[in-house]
C-alpha positions in Angstrom: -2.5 29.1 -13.0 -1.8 25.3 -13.1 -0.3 24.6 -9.7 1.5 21.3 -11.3 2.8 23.3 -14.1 4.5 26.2 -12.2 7.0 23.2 -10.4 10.0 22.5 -12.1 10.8 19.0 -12.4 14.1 18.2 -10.9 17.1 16.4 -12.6 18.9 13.9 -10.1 22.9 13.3 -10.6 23.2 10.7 -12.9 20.2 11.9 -15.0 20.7 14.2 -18.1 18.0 16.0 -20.8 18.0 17.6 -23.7 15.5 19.9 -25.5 15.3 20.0 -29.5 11.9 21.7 -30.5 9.0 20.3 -28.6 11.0 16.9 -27.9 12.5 15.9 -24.6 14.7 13.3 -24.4 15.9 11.5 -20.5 19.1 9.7 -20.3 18.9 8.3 -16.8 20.6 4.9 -15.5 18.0 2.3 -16.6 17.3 3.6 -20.2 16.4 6.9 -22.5 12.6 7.7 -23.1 11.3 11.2 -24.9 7.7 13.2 -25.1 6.9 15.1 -27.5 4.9 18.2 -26.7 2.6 20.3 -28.4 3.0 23.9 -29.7 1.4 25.2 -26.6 4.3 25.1 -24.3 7.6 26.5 -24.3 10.3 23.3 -22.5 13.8 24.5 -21.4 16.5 23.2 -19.3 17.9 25.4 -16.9 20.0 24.8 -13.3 19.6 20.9 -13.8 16.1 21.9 -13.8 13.2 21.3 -16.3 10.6 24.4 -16.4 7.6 24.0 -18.8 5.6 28.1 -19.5 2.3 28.1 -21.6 2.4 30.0 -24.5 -0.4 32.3 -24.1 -3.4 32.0 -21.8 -5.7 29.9 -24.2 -7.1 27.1 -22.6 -5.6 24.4 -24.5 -2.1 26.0 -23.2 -3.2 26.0 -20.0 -4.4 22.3 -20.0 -0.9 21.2 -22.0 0.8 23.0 -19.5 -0.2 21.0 -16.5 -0.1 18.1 -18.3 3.0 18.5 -20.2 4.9 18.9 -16.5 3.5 15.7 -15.4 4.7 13.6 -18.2 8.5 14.7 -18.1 8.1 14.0 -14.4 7.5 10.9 -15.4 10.0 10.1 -17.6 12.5 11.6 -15.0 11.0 9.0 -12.8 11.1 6.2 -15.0 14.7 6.8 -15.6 15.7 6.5 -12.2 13.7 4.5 -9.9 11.2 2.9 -12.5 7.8 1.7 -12.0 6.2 -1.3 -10.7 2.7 -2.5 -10.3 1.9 -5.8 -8.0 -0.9 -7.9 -8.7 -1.9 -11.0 -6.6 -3.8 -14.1 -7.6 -7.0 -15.4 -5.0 -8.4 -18.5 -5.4 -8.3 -22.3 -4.9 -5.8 -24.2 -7.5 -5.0 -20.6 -8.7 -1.4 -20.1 -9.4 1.6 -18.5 -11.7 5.1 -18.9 -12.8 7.5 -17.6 -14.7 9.2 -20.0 -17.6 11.6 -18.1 -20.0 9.8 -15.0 -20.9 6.2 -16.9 -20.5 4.0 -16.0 -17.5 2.2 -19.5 -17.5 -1.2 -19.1 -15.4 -3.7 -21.2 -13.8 -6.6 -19.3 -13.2 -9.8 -21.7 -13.6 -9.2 -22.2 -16.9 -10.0 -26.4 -18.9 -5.6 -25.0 -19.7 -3.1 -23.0 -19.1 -3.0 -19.7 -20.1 0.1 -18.5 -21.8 1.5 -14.6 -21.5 4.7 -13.3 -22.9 6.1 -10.6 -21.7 6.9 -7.4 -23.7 10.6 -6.7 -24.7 10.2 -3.5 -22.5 8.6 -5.0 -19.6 10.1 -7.1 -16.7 7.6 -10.0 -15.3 8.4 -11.3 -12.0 6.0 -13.9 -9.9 8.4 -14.1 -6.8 5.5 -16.5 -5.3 2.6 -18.6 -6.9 0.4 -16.2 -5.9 2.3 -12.8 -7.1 2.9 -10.9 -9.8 5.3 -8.2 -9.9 5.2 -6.1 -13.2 8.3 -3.4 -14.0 9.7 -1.2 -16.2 10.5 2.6 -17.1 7.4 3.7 -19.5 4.4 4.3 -16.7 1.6 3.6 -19.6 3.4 0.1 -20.7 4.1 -0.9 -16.7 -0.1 -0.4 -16.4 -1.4 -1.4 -19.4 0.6 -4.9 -19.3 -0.3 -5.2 -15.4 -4.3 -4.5 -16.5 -3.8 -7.4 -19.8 -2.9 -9.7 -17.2 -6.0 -8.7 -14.9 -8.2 -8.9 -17.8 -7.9 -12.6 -18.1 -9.3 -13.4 -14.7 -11.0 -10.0 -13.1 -12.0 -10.4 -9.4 -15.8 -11.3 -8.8 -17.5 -10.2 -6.0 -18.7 -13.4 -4.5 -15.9 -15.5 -3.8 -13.4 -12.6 -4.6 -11.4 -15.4 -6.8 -9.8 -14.0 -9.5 -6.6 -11.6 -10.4 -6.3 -8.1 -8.4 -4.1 -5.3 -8.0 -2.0 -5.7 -4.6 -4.3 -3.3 -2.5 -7.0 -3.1 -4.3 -10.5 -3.5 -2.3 -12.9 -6.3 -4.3 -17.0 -5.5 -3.1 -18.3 -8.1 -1.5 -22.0 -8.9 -2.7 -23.9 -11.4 -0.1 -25.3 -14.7 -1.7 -28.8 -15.8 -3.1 -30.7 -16.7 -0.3 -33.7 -19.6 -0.1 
């Protein structure tokens, strides 16, 4: 039994769905968003409730189910509150900023590196040194945050580079003579 799967996923006021074959679609206050699931689940809306059942006891059902759950709690989520991933910037002359829809970074680079922001994705860098990421789609938030990472990774010696607010960077000591 999938522990996630048995949950139902709860509909906050203000937030409405709607099942049509394997397609569920979220209305919620900062947008609409829809998964489509596979034929190995059965989706209904009951009570301002969302309840997912496998259909049978195959493993692929069991798997979907779980997984299934997890997305349209997600969605629900995404709706509503949103999601948001921080990243900061470490190192000497290292800055952003925001001009237009441009993230213009400084990162070590002979120039400036240039990063436009998705249509579905909100870029804020509230300091030089901070990047906030938003949006409703949990994939897009992450994958934009981790394009923005990729231009300047940590490195362990210095630790100079872009990370994810929290993240730990390991430390490796220096050559020695």
């Amino acid at each position: 039994m999938s522990r996630i799967g048995k949950k139902p996923v709860e509909l906050p006021s203000g937030v409405t769905a709607s099942v049509s074959g394997q397609t569920v679609e979220v209305k919620g206050p900062k947008g609409t968003r829809s998964f489509n699931a596979t034929d190995d689940v059965t989706i209904a809306v009951e009570d301002n409730a969302i309840t997912v059942t496998p259909r049978g006891k195959s493993k692929r059902a069991r798997q979907q189910w779980g997984m299934s759950r997890s997305m349209i709690a997600n969605l629900v989520t995404g709706v509503t509150t949103g999601f948001k991933r921080e990243l900061e910037v470490e190192g000497v002359g290292y800055r952003v900023q925001m001009q237009g829809n441009t993230l213009k970074m400084n990162v070590g680079f002979s120039h400036d590196v240039n990063f436009d922001a998705p249509d579905d994705v909100t870029i804020v860098a509230p300091k030089q040194t901070e990047i906030a990421v938003e949006g409703i789609d949990q994939q897009r938030v992450g994958q934009v945050a981790a394009n923005i990472r990729a231009w300047r990774r940590p490195e362990p010696y210095k630790g100079k580079g872009i990370r994810y607010k929290g993240e730990f960077v390991f430390r490796k000591e220096g050559k020695k003579k």
